[in-house]
C-alpha positions in Angstrom: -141.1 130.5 -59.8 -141.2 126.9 -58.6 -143.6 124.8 -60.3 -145.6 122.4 -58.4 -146.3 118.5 -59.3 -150.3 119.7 -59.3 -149.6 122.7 -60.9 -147.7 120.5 -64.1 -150.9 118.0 -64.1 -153.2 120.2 -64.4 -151.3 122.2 -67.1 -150.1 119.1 -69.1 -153.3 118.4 -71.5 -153.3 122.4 -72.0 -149.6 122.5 -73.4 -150.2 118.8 -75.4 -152.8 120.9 -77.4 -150.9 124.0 -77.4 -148.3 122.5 -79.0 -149.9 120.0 -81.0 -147.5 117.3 -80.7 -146.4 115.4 -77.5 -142.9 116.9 -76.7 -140.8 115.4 -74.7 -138.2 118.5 -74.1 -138.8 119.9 -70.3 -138.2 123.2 -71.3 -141.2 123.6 -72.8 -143.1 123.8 -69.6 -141.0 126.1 -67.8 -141.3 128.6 -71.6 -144.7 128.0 -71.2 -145.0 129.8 -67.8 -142.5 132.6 -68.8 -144.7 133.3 -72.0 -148.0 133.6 -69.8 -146.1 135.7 -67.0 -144.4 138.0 -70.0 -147.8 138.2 -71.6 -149.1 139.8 -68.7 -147.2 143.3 -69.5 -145.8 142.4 -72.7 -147.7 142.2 -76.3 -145.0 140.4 -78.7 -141.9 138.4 -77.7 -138.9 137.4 -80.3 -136.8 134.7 -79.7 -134.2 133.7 -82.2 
C-alpha cells in the first residue's frame, strides 16, 4: 500500500488526536493504516 501526499494530509489531524501528542516518528502513519486494514478482519492485535 503506497500512501499518497493527499492521502497523509487529510489523515494527519486524525492521527495528532489519535495519539494525543504530536509524534514525530514516521512509523506511526504507516501502523496506522495497518491497524485500520487489520481491523477490518481482525478484533484484537498484540504487539510486544
Amino acid at each position: 500500500y503506497i500512501i499518497t501526499p493527499r492521502e497523509f494530509l487529510k489523515l494527519l489531524p486524525k492521527l495528532v488526536w489519535y495519539l494525543d501528542e504530536p509524534v514525530a516518528d514516521p512509523a506511526a502513519i504507516s501502523l496506522y493504516f495497518a491497524a485500520r486494514m487489520a481491523s477490518e478482519k481482525i478484533t484484537v492485535v498484540l504487539s510486544g
